[in-house]
N, CA, C and O atoms as CSV, one atom per row, in Angstrom:
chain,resi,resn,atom,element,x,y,z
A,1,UNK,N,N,14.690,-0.464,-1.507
A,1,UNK,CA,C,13.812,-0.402,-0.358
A,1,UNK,C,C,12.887,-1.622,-0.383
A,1,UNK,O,O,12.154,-1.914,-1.328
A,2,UNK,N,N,13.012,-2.337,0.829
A,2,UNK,CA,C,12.104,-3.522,0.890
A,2,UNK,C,C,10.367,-3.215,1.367
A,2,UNK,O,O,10.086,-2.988,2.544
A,3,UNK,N,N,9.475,-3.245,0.445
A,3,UNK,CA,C,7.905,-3.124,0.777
A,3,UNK,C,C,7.595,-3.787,1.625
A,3,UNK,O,O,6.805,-3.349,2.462
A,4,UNK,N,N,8.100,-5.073,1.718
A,4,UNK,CA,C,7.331,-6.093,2.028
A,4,UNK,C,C,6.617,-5.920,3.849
A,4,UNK,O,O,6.514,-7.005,4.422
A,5,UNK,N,N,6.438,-5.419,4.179
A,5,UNK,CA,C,6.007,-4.765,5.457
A,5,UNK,C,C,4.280,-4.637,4.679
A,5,UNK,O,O,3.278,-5.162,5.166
A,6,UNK,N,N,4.300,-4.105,3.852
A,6,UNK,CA,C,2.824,-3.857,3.110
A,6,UNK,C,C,1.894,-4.734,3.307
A,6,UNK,O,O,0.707,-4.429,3.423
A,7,UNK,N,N,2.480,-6.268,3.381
A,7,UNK,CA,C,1.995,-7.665,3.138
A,7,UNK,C,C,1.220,-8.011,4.378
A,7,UNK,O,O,0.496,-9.005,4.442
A,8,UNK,N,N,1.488,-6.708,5.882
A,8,UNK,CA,C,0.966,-7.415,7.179
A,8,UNK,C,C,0.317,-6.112,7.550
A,8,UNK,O,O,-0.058,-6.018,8.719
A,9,UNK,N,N,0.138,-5.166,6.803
A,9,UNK,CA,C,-0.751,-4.324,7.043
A,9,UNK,C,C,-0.727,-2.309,6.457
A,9,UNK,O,O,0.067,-1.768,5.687
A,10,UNK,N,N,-1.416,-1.954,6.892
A,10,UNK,CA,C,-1.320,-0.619,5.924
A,10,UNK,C,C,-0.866,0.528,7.310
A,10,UNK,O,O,-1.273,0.678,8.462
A,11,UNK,N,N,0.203,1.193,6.438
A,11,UNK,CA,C,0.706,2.095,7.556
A,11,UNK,C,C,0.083,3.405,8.091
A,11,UNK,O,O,0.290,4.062,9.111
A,12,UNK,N,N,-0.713,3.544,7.094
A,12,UNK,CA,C,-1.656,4.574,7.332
A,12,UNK,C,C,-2.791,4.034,8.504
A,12,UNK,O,O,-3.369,4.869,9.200
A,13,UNK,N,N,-2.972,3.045,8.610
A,13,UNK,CA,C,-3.828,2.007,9.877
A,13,UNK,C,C,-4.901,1.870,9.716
A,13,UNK,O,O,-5.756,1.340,10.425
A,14,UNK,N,N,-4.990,2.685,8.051
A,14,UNK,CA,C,-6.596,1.901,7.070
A,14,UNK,C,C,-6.744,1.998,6.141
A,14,UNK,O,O,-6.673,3.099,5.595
A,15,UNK,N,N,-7.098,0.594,5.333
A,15,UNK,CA,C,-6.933,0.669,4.309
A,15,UNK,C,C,-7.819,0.821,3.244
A,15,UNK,O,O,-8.970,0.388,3.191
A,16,UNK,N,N,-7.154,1.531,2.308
A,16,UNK,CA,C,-8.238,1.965,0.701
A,16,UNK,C,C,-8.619,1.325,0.517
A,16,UNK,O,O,-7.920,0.314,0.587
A,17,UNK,N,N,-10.379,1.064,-0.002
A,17,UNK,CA,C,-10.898,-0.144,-1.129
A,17,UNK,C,C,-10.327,-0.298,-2.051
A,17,UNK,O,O,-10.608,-1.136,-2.907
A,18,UNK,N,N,-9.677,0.242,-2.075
A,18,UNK,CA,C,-8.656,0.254,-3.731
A,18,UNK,C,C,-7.398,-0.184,-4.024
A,18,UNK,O,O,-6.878,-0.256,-5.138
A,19,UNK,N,N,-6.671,-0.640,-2.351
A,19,UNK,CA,C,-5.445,-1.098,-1.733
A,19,UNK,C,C,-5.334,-2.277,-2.901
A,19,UNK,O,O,-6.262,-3.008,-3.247
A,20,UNK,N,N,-3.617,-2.291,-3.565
A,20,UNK,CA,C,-4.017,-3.779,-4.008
A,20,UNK,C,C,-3.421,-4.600,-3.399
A,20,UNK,O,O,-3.537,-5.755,-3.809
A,21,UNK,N,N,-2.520,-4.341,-2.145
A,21,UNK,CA,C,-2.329,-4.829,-0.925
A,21,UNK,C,C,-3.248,-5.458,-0.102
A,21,UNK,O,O,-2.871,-6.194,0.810
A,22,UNK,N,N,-4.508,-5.224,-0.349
A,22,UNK,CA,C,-6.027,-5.685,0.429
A,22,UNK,C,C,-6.201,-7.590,-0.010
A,22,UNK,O,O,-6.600,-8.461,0.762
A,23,UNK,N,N,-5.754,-7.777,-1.467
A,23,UNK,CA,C,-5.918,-8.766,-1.566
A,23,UNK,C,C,-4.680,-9.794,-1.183
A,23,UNK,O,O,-4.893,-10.960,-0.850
A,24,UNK,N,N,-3.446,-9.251,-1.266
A,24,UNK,CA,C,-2.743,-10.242,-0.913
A,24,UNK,C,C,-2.641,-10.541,1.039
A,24,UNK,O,O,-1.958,-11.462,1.488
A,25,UNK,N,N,-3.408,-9.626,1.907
A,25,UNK,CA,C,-3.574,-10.032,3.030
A,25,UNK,C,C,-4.557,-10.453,3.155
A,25,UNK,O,O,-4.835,-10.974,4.235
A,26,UNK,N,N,-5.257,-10.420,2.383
A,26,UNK,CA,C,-6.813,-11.417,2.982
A,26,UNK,C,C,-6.211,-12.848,2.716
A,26,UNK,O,O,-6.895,-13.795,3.106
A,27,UNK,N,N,-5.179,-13.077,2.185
A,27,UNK,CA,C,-4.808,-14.279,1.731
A,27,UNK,C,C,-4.124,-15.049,2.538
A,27,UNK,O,O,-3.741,-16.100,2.024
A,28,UNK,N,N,-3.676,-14.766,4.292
A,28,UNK,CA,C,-3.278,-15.005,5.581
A,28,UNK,C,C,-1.909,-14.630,4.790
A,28,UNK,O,O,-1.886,-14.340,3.593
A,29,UNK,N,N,-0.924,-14.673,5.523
A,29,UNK,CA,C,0.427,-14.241,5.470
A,29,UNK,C,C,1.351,-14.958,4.571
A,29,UNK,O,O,2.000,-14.527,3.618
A,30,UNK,N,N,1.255,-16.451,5.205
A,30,UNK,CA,C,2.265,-17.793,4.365
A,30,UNK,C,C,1.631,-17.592,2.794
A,30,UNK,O,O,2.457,-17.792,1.904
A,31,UNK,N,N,0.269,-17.222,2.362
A,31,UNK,CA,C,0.087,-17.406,0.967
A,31,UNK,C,C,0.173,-16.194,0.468
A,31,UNK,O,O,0.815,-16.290,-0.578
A,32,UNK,N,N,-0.222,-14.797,0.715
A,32,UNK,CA,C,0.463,-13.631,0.279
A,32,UNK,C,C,1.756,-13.187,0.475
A,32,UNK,O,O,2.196,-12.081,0.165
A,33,UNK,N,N,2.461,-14.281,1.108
A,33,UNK,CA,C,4.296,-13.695,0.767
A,33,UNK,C,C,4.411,-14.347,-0.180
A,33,UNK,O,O,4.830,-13.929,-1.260
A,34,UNK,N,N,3.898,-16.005,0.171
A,34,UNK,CA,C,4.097,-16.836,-1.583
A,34,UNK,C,C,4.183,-16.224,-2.935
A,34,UNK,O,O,4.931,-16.473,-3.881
A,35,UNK,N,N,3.244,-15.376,-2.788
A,35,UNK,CA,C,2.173,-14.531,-4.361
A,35,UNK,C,C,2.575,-13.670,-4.360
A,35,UNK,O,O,2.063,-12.942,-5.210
A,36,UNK,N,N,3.717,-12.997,-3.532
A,36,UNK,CA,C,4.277,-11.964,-3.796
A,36,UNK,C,C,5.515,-12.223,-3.851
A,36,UNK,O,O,5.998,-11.335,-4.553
A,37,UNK,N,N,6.256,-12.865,-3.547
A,37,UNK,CA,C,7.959,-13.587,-4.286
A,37,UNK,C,C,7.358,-13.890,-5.517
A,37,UNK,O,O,7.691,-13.308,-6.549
A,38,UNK,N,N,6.666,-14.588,-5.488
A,38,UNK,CA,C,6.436,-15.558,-6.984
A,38,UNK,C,C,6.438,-14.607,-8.170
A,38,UNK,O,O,7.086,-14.920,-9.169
A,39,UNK,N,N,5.579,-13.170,-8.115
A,39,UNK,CA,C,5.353,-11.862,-8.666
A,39,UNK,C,C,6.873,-11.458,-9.481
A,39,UNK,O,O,8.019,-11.139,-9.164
A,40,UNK,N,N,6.069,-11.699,-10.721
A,40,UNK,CA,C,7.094,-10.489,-11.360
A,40,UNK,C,C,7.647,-9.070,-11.325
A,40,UNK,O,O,6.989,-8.109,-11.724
A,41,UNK,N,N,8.862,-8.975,-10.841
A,41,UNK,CA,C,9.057,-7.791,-10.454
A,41,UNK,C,C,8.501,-6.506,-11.103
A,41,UNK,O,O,8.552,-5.528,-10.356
A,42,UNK,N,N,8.016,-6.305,-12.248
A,42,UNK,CA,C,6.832,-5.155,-12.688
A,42,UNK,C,C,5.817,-5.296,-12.195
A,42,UNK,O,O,5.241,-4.222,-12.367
A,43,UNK,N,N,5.127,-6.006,-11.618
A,43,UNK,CA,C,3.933,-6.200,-11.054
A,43,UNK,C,C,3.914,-6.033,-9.604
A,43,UNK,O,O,3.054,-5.533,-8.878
A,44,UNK,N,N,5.326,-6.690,-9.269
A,44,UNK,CA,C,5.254,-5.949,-7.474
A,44,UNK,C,C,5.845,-4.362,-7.770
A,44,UNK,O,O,5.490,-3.535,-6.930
A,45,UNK,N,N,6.342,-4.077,-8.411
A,45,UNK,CA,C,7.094,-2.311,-8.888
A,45,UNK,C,C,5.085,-1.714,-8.812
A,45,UNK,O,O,4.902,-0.640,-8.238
A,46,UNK,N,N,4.304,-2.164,-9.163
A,46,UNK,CA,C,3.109,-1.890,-10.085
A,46,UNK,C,C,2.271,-1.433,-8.347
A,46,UNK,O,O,1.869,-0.293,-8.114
A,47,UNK,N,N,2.205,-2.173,-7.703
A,47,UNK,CA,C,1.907,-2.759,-6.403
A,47,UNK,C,C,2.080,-1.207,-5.574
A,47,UNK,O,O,1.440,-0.290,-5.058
A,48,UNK,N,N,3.685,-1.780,-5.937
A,48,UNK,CA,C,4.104,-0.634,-4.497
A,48,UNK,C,C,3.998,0.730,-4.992
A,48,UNK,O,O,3.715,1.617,-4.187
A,49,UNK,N,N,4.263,1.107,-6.671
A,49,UNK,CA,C,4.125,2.467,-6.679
A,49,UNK,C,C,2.818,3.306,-6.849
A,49,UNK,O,O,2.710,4.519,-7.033
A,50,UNK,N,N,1.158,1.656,-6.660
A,50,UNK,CA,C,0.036,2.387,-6.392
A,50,UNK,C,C,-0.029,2.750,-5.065
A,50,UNK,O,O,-0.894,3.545,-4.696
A,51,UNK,N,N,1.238,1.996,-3.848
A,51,UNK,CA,C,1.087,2.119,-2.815
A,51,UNK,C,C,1.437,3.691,-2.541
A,51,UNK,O,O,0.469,4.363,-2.187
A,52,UNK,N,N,2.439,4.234,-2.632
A,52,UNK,CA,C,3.344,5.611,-3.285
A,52,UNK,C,C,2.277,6.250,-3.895
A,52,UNK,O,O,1.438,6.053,-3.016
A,53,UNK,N,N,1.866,6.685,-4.497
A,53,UNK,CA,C,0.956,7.294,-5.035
A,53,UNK,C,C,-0.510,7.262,-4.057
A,53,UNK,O,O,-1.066,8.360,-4.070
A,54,UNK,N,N,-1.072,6.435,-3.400
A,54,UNK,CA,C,-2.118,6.832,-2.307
A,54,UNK,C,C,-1.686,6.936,-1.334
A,54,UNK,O,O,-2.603,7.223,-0.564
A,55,UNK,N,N,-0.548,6.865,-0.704
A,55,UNK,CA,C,0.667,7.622,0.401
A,55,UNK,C,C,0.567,9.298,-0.201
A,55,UNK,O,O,0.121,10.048,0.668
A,56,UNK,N,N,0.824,9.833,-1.216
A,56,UNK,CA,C,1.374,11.098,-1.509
A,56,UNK,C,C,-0.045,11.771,-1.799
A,56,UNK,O,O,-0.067,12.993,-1.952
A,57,UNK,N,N,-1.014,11.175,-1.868
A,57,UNK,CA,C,-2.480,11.523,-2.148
A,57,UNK,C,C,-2.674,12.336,-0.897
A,57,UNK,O,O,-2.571,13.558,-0.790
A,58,UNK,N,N,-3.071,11.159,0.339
A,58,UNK,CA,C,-3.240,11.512,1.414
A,58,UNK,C,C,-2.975,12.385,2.206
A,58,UNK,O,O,-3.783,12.961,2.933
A,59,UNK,N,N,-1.058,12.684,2.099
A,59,UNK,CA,C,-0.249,13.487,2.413
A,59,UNK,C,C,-0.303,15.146,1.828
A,59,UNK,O,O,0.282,16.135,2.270
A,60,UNK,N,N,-1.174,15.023,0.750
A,60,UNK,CA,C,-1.072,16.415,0.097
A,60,UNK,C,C,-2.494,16.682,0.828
A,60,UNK,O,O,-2.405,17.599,1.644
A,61,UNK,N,N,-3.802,16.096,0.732
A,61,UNK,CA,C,-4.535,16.320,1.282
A,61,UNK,C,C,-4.437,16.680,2.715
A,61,UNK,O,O,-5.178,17.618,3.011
A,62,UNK,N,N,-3.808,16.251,3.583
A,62,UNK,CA,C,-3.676,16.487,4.845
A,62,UNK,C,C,-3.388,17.336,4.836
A,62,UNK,O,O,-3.991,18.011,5.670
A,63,UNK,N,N,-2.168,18.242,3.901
A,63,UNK,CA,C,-1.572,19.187,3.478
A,63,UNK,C,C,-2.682,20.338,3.742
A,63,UNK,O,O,-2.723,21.100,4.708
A,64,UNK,N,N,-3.474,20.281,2.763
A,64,UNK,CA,C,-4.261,21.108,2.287
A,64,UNK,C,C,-5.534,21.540,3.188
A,64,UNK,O,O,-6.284,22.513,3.260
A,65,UNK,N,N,-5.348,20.103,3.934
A,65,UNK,CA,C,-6.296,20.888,4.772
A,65,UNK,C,C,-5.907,21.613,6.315
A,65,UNK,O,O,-6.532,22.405,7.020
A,66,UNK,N,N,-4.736,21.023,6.451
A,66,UNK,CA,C,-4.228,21.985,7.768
A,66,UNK,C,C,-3.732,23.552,6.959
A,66,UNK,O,O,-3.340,24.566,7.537
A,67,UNK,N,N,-3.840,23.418,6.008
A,67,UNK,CA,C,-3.923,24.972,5.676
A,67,UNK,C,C,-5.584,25.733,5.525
A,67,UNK,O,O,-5.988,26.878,5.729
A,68,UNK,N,N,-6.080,24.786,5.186
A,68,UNK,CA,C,-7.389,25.210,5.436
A,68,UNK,C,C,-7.946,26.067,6.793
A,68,UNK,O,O,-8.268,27.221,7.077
A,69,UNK,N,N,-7.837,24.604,7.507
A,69,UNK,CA,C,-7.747,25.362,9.256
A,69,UNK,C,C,-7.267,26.208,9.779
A,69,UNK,O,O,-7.809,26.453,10.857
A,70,UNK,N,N,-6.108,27.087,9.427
A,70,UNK,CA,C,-4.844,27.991,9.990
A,70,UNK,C,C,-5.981,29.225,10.195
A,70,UNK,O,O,-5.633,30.317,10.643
């Protein structure tokens, strides 16, 4: 599965202070794709599965709270 979509913005349509996606777009586009090819593949693996993990955060929470509401 290709991330690289991550690099132009967050799909959730806002992003965590904690995104580590936050820094490679503040970096305009041409230099955060650079810094992210260049990336050792454990470190982009590192990237995307903090991305995965505050995706499944969110998702359980949302979870939890439309059960709340019922």
């Amino acid at each position: 599965m290709d991330y690289i979509g991550l690099l132009f913005s967050c799909p959730k349509g806002e992003e965590s202070i904690n995104c580590p996606f936050c820094q490679l777009r503040s970096e305009g586009l041409v230099n955060g794709l650079n810094r992210w090819k260049a990336m050792p593949v454990k470190k982009r693996n590192g990237l995307i599965n903090a991305h995965l993990h505050c995706s499944l955060r969110d998702e359980t929470f949302d979870c939890i709270l439309s059960e709340i509401n019922m």
